[in-house]
Each structure stands twice: as structure tokens, then as C-alpha cells.
C-alpha positions as a printed NumPy array, in Angstrom:
array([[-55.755, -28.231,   9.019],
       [-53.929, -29.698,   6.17 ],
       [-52.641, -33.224,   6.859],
       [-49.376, -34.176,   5.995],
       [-47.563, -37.791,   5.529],
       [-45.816, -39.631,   8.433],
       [-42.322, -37.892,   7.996],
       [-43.091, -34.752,   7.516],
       [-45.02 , -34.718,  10.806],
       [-42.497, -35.983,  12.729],
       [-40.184, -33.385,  11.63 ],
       [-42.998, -30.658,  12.509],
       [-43.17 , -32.484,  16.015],
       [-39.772, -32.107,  16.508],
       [-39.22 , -29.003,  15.329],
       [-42.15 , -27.875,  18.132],
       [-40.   , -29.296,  20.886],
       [-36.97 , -28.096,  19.823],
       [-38.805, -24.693,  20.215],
       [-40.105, -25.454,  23.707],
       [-36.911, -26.642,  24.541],
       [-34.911, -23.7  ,  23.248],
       [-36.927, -20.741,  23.792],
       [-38.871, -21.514,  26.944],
       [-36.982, -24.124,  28.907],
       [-33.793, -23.099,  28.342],
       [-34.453, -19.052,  29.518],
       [-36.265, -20.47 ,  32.585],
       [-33.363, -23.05 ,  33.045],
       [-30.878, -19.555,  33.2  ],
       [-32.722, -17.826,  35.602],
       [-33.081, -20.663,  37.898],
       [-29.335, -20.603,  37.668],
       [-28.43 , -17.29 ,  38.164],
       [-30.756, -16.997,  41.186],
       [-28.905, -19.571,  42.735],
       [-25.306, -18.315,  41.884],
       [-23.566, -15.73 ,  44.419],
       [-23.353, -12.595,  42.079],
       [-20.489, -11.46 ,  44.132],
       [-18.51 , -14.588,  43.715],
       [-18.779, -14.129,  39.033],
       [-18.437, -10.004,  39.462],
       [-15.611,  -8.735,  36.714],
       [-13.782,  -6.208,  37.856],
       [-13.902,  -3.773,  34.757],
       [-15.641,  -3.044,  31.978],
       [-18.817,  -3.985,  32.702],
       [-21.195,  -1.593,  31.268],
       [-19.805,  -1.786,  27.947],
       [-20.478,  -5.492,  27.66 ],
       [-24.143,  -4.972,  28.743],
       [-24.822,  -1.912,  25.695],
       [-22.472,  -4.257,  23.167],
       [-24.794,  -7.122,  23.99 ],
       [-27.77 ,  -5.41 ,  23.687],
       [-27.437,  -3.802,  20.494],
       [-26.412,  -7.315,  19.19 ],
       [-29.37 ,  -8.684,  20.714],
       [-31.855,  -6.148,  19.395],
       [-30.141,  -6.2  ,  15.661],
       [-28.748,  -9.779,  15.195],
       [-32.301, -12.22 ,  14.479],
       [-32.807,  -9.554,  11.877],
       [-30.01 , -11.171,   9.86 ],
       [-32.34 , -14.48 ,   9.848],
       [-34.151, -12.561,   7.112],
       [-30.941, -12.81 ,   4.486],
       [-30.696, -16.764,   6.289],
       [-34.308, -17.729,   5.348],
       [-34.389, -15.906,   1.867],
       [-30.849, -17.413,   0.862],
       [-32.242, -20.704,   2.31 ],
       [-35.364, -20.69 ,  -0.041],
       [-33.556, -19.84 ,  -2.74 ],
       [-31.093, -22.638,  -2.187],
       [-34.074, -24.67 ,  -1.532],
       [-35.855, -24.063,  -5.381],
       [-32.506, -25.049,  -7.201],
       [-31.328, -28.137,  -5.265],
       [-34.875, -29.269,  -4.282],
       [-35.054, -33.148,  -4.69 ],
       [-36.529, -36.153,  -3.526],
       [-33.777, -35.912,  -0.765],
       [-34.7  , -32.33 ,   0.217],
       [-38.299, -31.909,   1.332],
       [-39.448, -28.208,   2.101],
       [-39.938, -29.975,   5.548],
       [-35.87 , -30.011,   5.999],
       [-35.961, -26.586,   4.64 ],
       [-37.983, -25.522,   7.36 ],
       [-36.174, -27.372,  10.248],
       [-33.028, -25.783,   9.009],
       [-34.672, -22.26 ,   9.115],
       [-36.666, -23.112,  13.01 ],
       [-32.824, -24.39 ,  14.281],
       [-31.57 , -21.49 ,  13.24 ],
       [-33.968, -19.081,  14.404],
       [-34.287, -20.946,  17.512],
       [-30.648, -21.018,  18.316],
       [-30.481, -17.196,  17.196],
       [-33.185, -16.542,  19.957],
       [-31.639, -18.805,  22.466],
       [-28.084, -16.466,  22.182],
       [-30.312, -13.662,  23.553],
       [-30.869, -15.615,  26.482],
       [-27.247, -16.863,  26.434],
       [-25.952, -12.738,  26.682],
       [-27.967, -12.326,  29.266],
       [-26.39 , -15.217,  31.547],
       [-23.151, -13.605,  30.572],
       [-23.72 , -10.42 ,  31.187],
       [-25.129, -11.456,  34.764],
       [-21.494, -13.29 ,  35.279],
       [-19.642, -10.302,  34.381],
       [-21.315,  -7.566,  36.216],
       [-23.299,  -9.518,  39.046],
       [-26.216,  -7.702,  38.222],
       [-29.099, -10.149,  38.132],
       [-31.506,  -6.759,  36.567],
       [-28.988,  -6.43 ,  33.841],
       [-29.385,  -9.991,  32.771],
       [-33.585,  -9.755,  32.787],
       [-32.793,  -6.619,  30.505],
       [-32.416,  -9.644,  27.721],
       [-35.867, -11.488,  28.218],
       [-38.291,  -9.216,  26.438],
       [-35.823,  -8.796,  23.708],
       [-35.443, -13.117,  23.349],
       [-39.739, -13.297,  24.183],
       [-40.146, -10.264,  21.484],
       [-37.847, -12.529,  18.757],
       [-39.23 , -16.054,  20.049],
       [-42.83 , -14.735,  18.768],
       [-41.31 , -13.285,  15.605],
       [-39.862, -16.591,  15.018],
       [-42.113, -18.752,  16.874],
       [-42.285, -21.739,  14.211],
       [-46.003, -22.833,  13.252],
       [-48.082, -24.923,  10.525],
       [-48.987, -21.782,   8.651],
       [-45.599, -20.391,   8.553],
       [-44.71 , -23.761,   7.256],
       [-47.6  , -23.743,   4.201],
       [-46.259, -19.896,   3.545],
       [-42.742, -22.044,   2.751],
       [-44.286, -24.353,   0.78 ],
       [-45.487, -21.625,  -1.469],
       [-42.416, -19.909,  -1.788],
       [-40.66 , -22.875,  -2.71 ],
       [-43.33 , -23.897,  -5.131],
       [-42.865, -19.933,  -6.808],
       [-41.435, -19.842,  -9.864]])
């Protein structure tokens, strides 16, 4: 395990909680709420099916755009690298923004619960936000892949 200096580990510490906090907290933190919420009581009266499919397909398609995010953000990161930028606040940007990309999926499915009522519609979202959470799941060796890059001509 490479060691690093007494910043950059703090920012890899927090950038671990931030995950825990954001993609397994925060999902649990829905359900608990939605199980105690009277589905009847949130229930739209129209239109509900469409909002589940619209979500869905947004859910499924939208943490691919993180790939654009991350390669614009290394490329940023090579031409206005400094002593003020360290590839460690290139890689909290990119694990806040993948995080909070993730954490939307959960977000759709509290809404889509709301709408329709349907508490099975709204667990239609978790294995999409797990799936992306362990796509993006920020670790040490993603972060030394970063380092590379940014080190690449």
C-alpha cells in the first residue's frame, strides 16, 4: 500500500465517508422512510407509469455520462495542475460527483414511490444505484490509476 502525506489522506478519508454516507446510508435512510409513510396518503392521481419508465431509463443511462465528467476532468486537471490542485482534489471532485450521480438513483426511486404509492416500484431503483455504486465505488487503486493519467503526457 503506497503511503501518502497527511493531506492527501485526509481527503481519501473523507472521500470514503462521503461514499458510505451517500451510497449506503442514504438508500437505507429512504427505505426506512417510505416504509413508514402511508402510500395512500402521497398516491398521484395520473400519470404514474410514465414517470416510473422515464426514471428508469435515466437511471440506467445517466452515470454513463460520468465517463465525459472524469475524462474532461483529467484533462482539465493536466493543464491547470499546480501546487494548488493536487490529483487528490481531482479525485474528490470526480467521487462527489459520482457519488451524488448514484445517490439520484436512489432519489427517483423515493419519488417515484410518492407518486404512484407503490413501495415495489421504488425497490425497482436499488440494483440499478448498488450496480453504479460498485462501478463507481471510489478506492486507493482507482486513485493511483488517476495519478497516472494525470502524470501522461
Amino acid at each position: 500500500m503506497t503511503q501518502y502525506d497527511a493531506a492527501t489522506e485526509k481527503q481519501l478519508r473523507f472521500i470514503e465517508g462521503f461514499s458510505w454516507m451517500f451510497r449506503v446510508v442514504e438508500p437505507t435512510a429512504f427505505l426506512v422512510v417510505a416504509l413508514v409513510m402511508n402510500p395512500k396518503g402521497v398516491q398521484a392521481k395520473a400519470g404514474n407509469e410514465i414517470m416510473l419508465y422515464l426514471l428508469l431509463g435515466v437511471s440506467l443511462l445517466a452515470p454513463l455520462a460520468m465517463s465525459l465528467v472524469t475524462k474532461s476532468a483529467i484533462q482539465s486537471g493536466r493543464a491547470k495542475r499546480g501546487p494548488d490542485v493536487t490529483p487528490a482534489d481531482i479525485f474528490q471532485l470526480l467521487s462527489v460527483s459520482q457519488t451524488s450521480c448514484v445517490a439520484w438513483i436512489y432519489i427517483f426511486g423515493l419519488v417515484v414511490f410518492m407518486i404512484t404509492g407503490k413501495f415495489a416500484y421504488m425497490l425497482c431503483f436499488y440494483p440499478i444505484g448498488i450496480a453504479w455504486s460498485f462501478v463507481y465505488w471510489p478506492t486507493r487503486a482507482k486513485y493511483e490509476r488517476l495519478m497516472e493519467k494525470l502524470n501522461q503526457p
